[in-house]
VMD Tcl script that draws the C-alpha trace (Angstrom):
set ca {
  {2.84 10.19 8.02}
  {5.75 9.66 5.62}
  {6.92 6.60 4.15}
  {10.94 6.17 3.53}
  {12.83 3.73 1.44}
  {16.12 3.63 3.20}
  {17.59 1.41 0.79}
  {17.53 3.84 -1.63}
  {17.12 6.63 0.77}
  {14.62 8.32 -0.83}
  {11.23 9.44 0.25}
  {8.31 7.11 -0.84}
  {4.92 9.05 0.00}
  {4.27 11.66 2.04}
  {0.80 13.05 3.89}
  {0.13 9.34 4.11}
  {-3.67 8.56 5.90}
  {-3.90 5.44 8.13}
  {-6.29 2.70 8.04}
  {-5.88 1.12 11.17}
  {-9.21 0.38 12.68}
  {-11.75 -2.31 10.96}
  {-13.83 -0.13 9.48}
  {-10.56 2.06 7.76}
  {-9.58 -1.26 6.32}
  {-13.19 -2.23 5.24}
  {-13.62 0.93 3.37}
  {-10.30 1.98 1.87}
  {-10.02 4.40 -0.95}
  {-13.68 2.60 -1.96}
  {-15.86 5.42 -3.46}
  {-13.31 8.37 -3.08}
  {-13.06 11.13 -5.65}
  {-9.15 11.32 -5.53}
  {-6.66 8.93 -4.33}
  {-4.42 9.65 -1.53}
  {-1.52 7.62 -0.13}
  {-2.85 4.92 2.46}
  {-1.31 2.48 4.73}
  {-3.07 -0.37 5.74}
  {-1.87 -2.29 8.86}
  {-2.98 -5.29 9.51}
  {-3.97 -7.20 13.03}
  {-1.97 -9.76 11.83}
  {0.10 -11.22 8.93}
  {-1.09 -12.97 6.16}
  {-1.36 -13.24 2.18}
  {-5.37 -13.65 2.27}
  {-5.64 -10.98 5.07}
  {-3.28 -8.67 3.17}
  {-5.40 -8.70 -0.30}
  {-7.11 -6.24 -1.78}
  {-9.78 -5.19 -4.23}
  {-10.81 -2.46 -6.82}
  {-14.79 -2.87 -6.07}
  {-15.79 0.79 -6.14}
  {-12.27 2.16 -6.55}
  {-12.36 5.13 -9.32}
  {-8.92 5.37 -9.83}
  {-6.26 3.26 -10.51}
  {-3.18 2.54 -7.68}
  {-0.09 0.93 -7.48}
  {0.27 -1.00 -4.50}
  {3.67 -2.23 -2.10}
  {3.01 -5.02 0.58}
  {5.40 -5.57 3.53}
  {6.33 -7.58 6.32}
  {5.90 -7.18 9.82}
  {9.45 -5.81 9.59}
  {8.57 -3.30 6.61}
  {10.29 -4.95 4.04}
  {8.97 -5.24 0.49}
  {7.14 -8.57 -0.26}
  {5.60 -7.48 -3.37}
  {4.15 -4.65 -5.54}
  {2.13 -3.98 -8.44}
  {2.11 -1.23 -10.78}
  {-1.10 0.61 -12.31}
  {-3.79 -1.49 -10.90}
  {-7.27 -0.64 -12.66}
  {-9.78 0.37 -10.89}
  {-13.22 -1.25 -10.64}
  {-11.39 -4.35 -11.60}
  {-13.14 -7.61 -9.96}
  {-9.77 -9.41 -9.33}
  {-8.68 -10.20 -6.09}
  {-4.87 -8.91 -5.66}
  {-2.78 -10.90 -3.45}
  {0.72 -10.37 -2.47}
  {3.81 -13.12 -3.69}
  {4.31 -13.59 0.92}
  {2.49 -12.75 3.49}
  {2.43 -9.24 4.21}
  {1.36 -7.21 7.54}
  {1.26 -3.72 6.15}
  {-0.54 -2.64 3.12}
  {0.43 0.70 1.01}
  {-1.81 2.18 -1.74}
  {-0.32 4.57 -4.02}
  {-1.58 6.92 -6.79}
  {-0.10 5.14 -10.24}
  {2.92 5.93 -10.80}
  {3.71 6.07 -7.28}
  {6.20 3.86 -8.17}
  {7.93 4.52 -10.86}
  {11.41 4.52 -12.05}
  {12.90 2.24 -9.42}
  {11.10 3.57 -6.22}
  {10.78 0.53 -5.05}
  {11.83 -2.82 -5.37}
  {11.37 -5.83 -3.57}
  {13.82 -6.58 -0.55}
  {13.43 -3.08 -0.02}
  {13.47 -1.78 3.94}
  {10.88 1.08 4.61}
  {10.23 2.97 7.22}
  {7.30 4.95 8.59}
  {7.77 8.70 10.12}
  {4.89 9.45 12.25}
  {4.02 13.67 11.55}
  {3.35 15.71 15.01}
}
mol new
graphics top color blue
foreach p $ca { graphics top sphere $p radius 0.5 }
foreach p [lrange $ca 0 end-1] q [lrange $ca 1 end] { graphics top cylinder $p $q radius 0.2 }
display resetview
C-alpha cells in the first residue's frame, strides 16, 4: 500500500506492509534485518494501545500516529533502536506508521496533517 499526505500532497511511503492481525502487531519490525514501511492498525483507539517499543528493533525509525480519521496526532523523528522506552503518542491514535529515519524529513509531515491510504491491486 501507499501512504499520501494530502495536505501537502505528496507521497509519504510507498510498498507499505500491514500489521493487522495480533500476531503482525505483536511482532512488528522486532528482529528484522532491514526496516520497511509498516502500518499498524489498531482494534481500537487508544494512547496505551497505540505505543510502541524498540525491544529487538536493529534499526532506528521514525514513527507518525493517527486517528481513526488518519490525521496526524503525533510523530517522532530517529527513534533508536533497542531503546527500553516506551513511546507513546501526545492523543490517542488508531493507526500506527513506522518509517525508516528520515522518513520524515524536511516537512513530510506535520501534525494536523490528513493522510490517506491507497490499497495496491
Amino acid at each position: 500500500m501507499t501512504i499520501l499526505n494530502l495536505s501537502k500532497n505528496i507521497v509519504v511511503a510507498s510498498k507499505v506492509k500491514a500489521a493487522d492481525t495480533f500476531f503482525k502487531r505483536l511482532l512488528g519490525l522486532m528482529f528484522r534485518k532491514k526496516p520497511h514501511p509498516l502500518l499498524i492498525s489498531l482494534s481500537k483507539e487508544g494512547r496505551i494501545s497505540s505505543s510502541i517499543h524498540m525491544f529487538f528493533v536493529r534499526f532506528g525509525l521514525d514513527v507518525i500516529w493517527m486517528d481513526k480519521g488518519l490525521r496526524v496526532v503525533d510523530l517522532r523523528e530517529e527513534i533508536k533502536p533497542f531503546s527500553l522506552k516506551i513511546y507513546l503518542p501526545k492523543k490517542k491514535a488508531n493507526y500506527v506508521l513506522e518509517l525508516p529515519c528520515e522518513g520524515i524529513k524536511g516537512g513530510k509531515i506535520e501534525i494536523g496533517d490528513q493522510l490517506q491510504i491507497l490499497e495496491e491491486r
